[in-house]
DRENLUMBA-957731 format. One line per 4 residues: number of its first residue (from 0); their letters; for each residue x, y, z of C-alpha. Coordinates in Angstrom, 3 decimals. Each point is the difference from the previous one (the first is absolute). Example, Ala and Ser with C-alpha at 12.3 -4.5 7.8 and 13.67 -1.06 7.14 Angstrom:
% residues 2
0> AS> 12.300 -4.500 7.800 | 1.370 3.440 -0.660;
This chain:
% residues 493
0> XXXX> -23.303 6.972 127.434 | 3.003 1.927 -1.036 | 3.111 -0.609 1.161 | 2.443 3.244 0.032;
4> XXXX> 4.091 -0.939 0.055 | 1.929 1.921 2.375 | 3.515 0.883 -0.891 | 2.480 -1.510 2.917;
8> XXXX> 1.779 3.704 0.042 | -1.052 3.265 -0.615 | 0.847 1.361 -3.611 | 3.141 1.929 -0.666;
12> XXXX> 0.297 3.831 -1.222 | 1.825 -0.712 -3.190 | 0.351 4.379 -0.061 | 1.579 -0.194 3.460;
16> XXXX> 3.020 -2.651 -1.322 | 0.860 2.277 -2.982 | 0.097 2.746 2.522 | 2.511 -2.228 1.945;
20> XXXX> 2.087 -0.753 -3.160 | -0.414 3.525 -0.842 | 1.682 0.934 3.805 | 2.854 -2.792 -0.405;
24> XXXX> 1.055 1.183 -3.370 | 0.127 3.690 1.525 | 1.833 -1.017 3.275 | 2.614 -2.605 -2.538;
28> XXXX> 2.943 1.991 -1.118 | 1.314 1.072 -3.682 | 2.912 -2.933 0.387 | -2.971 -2.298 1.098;
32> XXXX> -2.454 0.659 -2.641 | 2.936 -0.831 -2.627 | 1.239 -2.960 1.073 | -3.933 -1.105 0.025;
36> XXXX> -0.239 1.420 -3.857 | 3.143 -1.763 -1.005 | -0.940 -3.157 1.265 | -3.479 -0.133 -1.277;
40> XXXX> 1.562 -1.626 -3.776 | 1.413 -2.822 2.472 | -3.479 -1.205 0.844 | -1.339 0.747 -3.447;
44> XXXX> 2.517 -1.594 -1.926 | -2.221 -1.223 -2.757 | -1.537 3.205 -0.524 | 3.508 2.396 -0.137;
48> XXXX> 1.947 -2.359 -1.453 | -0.744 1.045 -3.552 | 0.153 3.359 0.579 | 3.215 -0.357 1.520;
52> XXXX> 1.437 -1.764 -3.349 | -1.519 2.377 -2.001 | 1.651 2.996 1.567 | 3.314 -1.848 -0.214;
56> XXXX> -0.298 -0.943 -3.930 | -0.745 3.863 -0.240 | 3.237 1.034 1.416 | 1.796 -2.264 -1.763;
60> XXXX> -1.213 0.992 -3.102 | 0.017 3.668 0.930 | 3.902 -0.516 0.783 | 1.277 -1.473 -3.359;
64> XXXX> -2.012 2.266 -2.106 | 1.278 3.027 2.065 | 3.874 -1.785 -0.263 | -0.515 -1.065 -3.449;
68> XXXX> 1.224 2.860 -1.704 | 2.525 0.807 2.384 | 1.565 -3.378 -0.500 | -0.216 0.352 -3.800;
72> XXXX> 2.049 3.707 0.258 | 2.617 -1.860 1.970 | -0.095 -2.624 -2.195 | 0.582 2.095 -3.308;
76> XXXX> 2.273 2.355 1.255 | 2.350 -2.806 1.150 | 0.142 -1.347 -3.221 | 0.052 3.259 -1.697;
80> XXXX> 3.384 0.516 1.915 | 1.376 -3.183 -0.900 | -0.536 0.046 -3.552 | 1.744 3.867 0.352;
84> XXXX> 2.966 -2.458 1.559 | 0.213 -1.970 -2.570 | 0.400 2.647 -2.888 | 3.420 2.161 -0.402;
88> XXXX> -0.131 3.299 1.489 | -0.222 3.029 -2.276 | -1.411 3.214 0.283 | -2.839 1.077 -1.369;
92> XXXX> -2.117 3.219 -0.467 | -3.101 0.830 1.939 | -2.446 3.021 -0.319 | -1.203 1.181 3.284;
96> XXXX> -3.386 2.194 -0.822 | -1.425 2.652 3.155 | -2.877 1.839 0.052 | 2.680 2.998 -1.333;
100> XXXX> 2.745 -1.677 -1.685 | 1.122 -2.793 -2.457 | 3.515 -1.100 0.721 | 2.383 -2.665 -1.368;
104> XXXX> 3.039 -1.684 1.736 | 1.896 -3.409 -0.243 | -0.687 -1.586 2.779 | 3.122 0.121 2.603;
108> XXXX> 1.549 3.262 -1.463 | 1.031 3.212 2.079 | -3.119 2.164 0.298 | -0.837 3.661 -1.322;
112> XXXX> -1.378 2.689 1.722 | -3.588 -0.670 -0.866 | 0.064 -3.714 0.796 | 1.549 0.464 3.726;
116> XXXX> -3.518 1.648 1.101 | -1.485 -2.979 -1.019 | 2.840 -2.005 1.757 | -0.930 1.769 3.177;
120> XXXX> -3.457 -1.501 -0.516 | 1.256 -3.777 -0.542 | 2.296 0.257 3.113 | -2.983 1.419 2.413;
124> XXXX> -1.913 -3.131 -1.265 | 2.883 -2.552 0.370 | -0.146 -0.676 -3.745 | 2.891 -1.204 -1.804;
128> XXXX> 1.220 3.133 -1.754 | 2.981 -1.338 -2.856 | -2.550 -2.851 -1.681 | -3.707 0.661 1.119;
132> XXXX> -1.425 -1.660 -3.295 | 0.843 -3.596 1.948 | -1.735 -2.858 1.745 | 2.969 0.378 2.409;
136> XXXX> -0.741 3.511 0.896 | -3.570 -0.872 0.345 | 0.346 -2.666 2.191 | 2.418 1.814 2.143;
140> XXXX> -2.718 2.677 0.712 | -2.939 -2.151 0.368 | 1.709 -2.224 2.876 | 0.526 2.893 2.098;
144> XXXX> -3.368 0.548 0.579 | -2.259 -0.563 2.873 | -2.623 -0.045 -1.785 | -1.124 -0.789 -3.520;
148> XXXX> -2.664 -0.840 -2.562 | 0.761 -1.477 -3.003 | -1.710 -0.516 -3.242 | 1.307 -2.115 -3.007;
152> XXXX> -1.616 0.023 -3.683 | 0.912 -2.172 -2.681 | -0.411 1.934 -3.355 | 0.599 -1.533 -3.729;
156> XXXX> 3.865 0.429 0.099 | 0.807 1.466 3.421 | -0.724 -0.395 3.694 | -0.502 2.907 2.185;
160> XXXX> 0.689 0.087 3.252 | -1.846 2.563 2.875 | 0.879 0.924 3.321 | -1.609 2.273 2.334;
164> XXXX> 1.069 1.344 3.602 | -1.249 1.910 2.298 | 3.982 0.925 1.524 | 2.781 1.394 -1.595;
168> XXXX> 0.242 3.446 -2.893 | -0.660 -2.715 -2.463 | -3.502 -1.084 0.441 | -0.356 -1.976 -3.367;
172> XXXX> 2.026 -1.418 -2.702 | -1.015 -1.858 -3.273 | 2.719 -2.580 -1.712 | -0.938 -1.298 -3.710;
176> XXXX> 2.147 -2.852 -0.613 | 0.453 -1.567 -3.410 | -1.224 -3.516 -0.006 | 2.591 -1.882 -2.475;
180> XXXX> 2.856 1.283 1.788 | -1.391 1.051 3.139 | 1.849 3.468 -0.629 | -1.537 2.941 1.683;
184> XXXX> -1.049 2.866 -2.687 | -1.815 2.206 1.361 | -0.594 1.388 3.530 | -2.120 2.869 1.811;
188> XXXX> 0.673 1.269 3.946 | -2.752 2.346 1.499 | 1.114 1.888 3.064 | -1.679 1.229 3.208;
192> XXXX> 0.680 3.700 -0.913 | -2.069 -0.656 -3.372 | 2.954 0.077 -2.275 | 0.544 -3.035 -2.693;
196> XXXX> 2.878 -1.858 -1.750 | -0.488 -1.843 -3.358 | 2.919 -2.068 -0.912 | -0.188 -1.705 -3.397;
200> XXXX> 2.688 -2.063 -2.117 | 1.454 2.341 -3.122 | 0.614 -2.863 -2.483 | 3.840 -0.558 -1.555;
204> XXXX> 2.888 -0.569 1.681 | 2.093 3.214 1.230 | 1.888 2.047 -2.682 | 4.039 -0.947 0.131;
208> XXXX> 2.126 2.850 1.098 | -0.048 3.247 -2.215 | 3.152 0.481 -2.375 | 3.001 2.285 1.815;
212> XXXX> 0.968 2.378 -2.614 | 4.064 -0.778 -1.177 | 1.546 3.121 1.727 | -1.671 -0.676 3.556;
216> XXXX> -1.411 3.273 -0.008 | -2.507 1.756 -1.877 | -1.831 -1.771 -3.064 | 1.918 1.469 -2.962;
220> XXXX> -1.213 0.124 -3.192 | 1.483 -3.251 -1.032 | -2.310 -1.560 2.639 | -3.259 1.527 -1.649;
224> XXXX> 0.536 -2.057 -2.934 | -0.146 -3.372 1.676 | -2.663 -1.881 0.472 | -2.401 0.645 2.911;
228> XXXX> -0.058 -1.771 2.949 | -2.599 -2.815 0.395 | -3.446 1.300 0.752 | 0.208 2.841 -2.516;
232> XXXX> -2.072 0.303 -3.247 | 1.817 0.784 -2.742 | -1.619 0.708 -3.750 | 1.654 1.038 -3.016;
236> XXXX> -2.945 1.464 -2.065 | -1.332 2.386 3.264 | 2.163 2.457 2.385 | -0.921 0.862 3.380;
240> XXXX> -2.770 2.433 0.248 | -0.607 2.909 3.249 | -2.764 -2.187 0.856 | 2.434 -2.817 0.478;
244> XXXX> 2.385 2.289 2.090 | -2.857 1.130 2.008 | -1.161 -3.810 0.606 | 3.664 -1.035 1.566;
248> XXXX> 0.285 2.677 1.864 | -3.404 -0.873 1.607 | 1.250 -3.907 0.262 | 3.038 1.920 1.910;
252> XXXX> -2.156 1.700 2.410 | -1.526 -2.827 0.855 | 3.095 -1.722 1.828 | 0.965 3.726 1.383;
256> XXXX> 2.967 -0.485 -2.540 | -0.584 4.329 -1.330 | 0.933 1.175 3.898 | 2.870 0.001 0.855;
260> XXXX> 1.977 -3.117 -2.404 | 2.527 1.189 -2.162 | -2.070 -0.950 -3.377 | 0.243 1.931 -3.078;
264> XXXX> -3.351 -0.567 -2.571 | 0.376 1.417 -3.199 | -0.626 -0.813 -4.027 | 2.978 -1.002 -2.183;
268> XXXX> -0.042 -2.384 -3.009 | -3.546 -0.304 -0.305 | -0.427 -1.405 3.783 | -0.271 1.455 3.395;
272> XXXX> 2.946 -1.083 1.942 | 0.335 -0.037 3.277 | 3.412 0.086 1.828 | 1.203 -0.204 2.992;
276> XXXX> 3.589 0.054 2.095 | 1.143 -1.712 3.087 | -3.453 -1.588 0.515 | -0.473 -3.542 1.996;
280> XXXX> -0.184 -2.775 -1.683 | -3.371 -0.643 2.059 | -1.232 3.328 -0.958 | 0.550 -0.309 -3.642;
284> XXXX> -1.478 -3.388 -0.061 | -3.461 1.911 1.336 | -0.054 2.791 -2.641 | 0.774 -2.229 -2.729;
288> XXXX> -2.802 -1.481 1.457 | -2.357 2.729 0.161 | 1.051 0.861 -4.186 | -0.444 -3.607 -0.431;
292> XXXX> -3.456 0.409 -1.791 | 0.955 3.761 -1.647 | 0.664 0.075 -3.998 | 3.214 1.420 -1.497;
296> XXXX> 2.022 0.316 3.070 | 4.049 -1.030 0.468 | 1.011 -0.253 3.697 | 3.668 0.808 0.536;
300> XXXX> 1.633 -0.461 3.366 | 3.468 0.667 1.103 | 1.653 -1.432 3.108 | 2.691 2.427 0.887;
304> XXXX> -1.080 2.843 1.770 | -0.430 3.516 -0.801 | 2.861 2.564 0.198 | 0.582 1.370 3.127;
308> XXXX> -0.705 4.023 -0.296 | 2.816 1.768 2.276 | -2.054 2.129 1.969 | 0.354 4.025 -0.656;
312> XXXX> 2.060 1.322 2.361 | -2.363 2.229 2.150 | 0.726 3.722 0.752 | 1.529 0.969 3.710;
316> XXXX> -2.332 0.955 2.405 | 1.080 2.181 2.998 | -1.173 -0.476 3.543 | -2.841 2.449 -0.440;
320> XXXX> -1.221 -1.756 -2.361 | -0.226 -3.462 2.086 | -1.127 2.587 2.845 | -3.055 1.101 -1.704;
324> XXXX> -1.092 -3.330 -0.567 | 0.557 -1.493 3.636 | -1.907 3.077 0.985 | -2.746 -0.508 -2.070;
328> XXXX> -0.529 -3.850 0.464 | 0.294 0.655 4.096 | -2.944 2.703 -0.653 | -2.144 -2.997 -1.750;
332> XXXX> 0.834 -2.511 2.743 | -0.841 2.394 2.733 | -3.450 0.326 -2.100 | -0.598 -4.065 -0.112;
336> XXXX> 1.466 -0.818 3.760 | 3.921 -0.753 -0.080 | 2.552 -0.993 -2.674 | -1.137 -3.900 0.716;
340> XXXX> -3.207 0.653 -2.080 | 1.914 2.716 -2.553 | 1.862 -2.899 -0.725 | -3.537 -2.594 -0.461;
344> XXXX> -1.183 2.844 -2.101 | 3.229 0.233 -1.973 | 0.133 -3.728 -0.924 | -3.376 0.121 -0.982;
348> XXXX> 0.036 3.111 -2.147 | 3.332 -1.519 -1.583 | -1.624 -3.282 -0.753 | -2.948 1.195 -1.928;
352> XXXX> 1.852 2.435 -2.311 | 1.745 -2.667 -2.054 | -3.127 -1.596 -0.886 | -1.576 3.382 -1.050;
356> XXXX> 3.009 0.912 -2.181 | -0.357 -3.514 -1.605 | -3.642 0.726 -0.611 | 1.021 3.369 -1.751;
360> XXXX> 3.244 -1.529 -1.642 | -2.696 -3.026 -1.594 | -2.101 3.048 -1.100 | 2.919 2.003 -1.303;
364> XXXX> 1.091 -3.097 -2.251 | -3.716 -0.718 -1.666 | -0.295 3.604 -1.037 | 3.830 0.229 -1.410;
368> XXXX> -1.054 -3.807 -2.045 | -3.316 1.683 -1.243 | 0.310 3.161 -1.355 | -2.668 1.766 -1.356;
372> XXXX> 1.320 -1.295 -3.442 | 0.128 -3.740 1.140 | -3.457 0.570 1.883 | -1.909 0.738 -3.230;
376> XXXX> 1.053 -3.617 -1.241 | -1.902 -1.544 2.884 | -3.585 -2.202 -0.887 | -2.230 0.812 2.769;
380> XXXX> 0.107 -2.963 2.113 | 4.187 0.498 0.191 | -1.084 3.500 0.774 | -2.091 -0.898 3.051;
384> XXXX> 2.902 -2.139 1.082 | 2.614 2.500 0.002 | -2.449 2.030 1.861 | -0.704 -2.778 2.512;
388> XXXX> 3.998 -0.055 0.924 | -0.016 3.672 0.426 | -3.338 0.007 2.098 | 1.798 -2.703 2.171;
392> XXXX> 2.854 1.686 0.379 | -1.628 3.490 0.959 | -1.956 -1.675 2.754 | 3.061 -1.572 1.787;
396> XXXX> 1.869 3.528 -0.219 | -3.141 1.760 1.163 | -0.007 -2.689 3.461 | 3.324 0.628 0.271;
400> XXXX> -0.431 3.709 -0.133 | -2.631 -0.102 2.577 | 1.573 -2.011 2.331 | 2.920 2.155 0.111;
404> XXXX> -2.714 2.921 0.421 | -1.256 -2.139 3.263 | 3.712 -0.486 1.728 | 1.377 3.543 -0.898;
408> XXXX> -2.829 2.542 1.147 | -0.410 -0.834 3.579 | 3.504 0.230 -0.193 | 1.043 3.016 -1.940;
412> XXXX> -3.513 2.158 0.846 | -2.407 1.526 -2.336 | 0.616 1.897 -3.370 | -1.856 2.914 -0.720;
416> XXXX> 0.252 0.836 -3.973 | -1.673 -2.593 -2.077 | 2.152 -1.094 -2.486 | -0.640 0.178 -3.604;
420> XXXX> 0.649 -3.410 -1.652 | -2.557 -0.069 -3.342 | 2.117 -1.566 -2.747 | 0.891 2.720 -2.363;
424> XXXX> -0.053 -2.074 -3.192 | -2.960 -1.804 -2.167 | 1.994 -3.224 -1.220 | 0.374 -2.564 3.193;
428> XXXX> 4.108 -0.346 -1.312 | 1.072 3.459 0.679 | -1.856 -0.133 3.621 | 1.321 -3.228 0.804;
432> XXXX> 3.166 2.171 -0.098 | -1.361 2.203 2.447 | -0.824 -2.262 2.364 | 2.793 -1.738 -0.091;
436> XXXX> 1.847 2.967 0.601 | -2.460 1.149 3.349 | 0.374 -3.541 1.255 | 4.197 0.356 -0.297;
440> XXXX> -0.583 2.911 1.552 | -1.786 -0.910 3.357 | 2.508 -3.271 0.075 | 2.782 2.100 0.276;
444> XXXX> -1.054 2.530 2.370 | -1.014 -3.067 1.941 | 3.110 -1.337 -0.071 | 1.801 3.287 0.424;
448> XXXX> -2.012 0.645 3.600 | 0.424 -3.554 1.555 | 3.880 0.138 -1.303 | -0.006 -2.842 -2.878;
452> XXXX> 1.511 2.597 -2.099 | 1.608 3.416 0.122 | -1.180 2.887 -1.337 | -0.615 3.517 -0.015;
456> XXXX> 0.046 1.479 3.621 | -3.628 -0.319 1.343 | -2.069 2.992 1.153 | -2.112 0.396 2.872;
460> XXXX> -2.823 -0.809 -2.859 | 1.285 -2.933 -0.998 | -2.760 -1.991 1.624 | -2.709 2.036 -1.426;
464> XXXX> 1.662 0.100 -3.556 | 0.186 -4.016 0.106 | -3.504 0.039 0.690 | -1.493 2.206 -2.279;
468> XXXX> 2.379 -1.702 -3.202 | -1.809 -3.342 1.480 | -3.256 1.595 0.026 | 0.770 1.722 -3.561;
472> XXXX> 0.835 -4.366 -1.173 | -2.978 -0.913 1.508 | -2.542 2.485 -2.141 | 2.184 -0.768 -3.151;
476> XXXX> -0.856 -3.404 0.471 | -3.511 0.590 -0.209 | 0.185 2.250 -3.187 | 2.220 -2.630 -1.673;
480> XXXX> -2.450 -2.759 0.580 | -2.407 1.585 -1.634 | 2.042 1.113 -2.699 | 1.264 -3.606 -0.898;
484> XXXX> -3.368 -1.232 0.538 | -1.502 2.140 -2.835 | 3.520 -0.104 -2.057 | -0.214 -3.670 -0.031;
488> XXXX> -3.990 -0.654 0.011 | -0.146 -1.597 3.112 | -3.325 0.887 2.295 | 0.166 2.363 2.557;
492> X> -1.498 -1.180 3.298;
């Protein structure tokens, strides 16, 4: 007989309980459901408990590696700046390299025209403008930030240092610091507008101040005979060559010293010499600079100052004459909206014409140096150089042409004749005199109309006139280029 077991309940609907969980877990809120998930490791402790010390070694680890090399910039750059401390403070020479120039300065000196644009970049980045090859300088930029990534690499003789930011005009900077002496040598910024700085160390110590000629004025002939200041080649058994000339006057350029410094660069006693009058002692430390590396050259430098030039006494001008003009500039204002933005216009007209007349003065100079006669003793790599100073030159008078083109015509209306401005001559010298001579020409009918200068009573076609000699510079310019460019085999574009 078989006996059958009978359960004491009836069996439960295991699908109907997860259907209840399933309900509860809908019905439980998000804060309930969390606290439930963050106390499930408290009643698995066995099983999370690894995991937990896992994550925690991770973070740790993550941490120092990521602080490592910030700890090791810090590190460096404070004893970079105490070993600086512990030296006596001189001056030294730095080359600062863009993507345009190559300039040199002693650190801490008065600045030049072409180093205060690049001022106006260290200042926007908070950058320590008078020593910027320094671990001080460095340091002083890198603890404003908010935020930073740095980088540090130890190479055979040097460490270099790496910081990256996301805030700020400077978004990176690289430091190579010397490892015997901990002396920074070399350093590069990169900027948020793409632009770049490359600051090395020029080797040597700074030349000492330039000899002052005995009479306190003008190096005499007495003073050509001495020896040449420090920094300047001299060799008995070769003279200065127009290749050599050519070669200082492009070391010149470089530190803007051929616009607008009274320098005089010229060939006597089998060197180029290079004088100068009431120069600063800052500014004559950075040309000597710049000739530093240049053969056969003898720097002279005189404190005093130039001789005043007593100003010719200018003719009389009657009322009619001052009447004309007031009648003329009202006309233009009228044109441009009041005498508030004749006067904008007039300070910005005025500004630009000095460097366009040192543009055409620089060009004036290299084709009075370089005669045709001279010319023919150029090789052709001294050629190409000569030509690059006079290509340089032509394109900074040509943007300062146009620009003046831009501000006058709205204001002084249209011009009907075109003007003829082909240079007449085949040799680049004699039509470097011509366009020197239309540049002078728009300069002082530009200063004539916004009253700089007097001159000749002004017609009713002044404006026009002004405009068309402008014009007339502008399509010389062109024909010149091309002239030089085949005169002195560079490429035309």
């Amino acid at each position: 007989m078989q006996r059958h077991l009978v359960p004491p309940a009836p069996w439960t609907d295991i699908y109907r309980g997860f259907a209840d969980v399933d309900a509860a877990l809908d019905r439980a809120s998000f804060w309930e459901r969390l606290a439930r998930l963050l106390q499930a490791p408290l009643y698995n402790a066995k099983r999370w408990a690894p995991a937990a010390v896992a994550l925690m070694v991770l973070f740790v680890l993550f941490y120092r590696f990521r602080q490592t090399p910030s700890v090791q910039a810090a590190e460096l750059l404070r004893k970079a700046i105490a070993a600086a401390d512990g030296l006596p403070q001189k001056p030294r020479r730095i080359q600062i390299r863009t993507r345009d120039h190559s300039l040199t300065r002693v650190a801490g000196a008065a600045d030049t025209d072409a180093l205060r644009s690049l001022q106006v970049l260290f200042q926007a980045a908070h950058y320590d403008w008078a020593d910027p090859l320094s671990a001080r300088a460095y340091q002083a930029w890198r603890d404003r930030l908010a935020d930073k990534q740095d980088e540090v690499v130890e190479e055979r003789d040097a460490y270099r240092i790496r910081t990256r930011t996301g805030s700020g005009e400077l978004i990176a900077a690289t430091l190579k610091i010397r490892i015997p002496d901990l002396r920074p040598v070399e350093e590069r910024l990169e900027f948020r507008n793409r632009e770049w700085i490359e600051i090395t160390e020029v080797a040597g110590d700074p030349a000492p101040p330039a000899t002052i000629a005995a009479s306190g004025g003008h190096p005499t002939a007495r003073d050509l005979k001495t020896p040449p200041t420090a920094g300047a080649s001299t060799t008995a058994s070769t003279s200065a060559t127009a290749g050599d000339e050519v070669r200082v006057l492009a070391a010149l350029n470089r530190v803007g010293a051929d616009l607008g410094d009274p320098i005089e660069v010229s060939r006597a006693g089998g060197e180029i010499l290079v004088s100068g009058v009431g120069i600063a002692p800052q500014r004559q430390q950075e040309i000597k600079d710049a000739l530093r590396s240049q053969t056969h050259v003898a720097v002279r430098f005189s404190e005093s100052a130039p001789e005043k030039v007593q100003p010719e006494p200018e003719a009389p001008t009657d009322g009619s004459v001052n009447a004309d003009i007031e009648r003329l500039q009202a006309r233009v204002a009228s044109r441009i909206g009041g005498r508030v933005y004749f006067a904008q216009l007039a300070s910005q007209v005025l500004d630009l014409t000095e460097p366009m007349m040192s543009r055409a003065y620089a060009l004036r100079r290299l084709a009075e140096q370089f005669p045709a006669e001279v010319e023919s003793e150029l090789t052709g790599p001294d050629r190409r150089l000569l030509g690059s100073l006079v290509s340089e030159h032509t394109d900074a008078l040509r943007r300062h042409a146009a620009e003046l083109d831009r501000l006058l015509r709205p204001a002084l209306g249209p011009v009907s004749a075109t003007p003829d401005g082909a240079a007449s001559s085949g040799a680049w010298q004699p039509a470097t005199e011509e366009l020197f001579q239309s540049a002078r020409r728009v300069d002082t009918m530009i200063a004539v109309l916004f009253g700089a200068a007097a001159g000749d009573t002004p017609g009713e076609q002044s404006p026009a006139q002004l405009l068309s000699s402008l014009a007339q510079l502008r399509t010389r310019l062109d024909a010149y280029d091309d002239l030089s460019k085949q005169a002195l085999g560079r490429t035309i574009k």
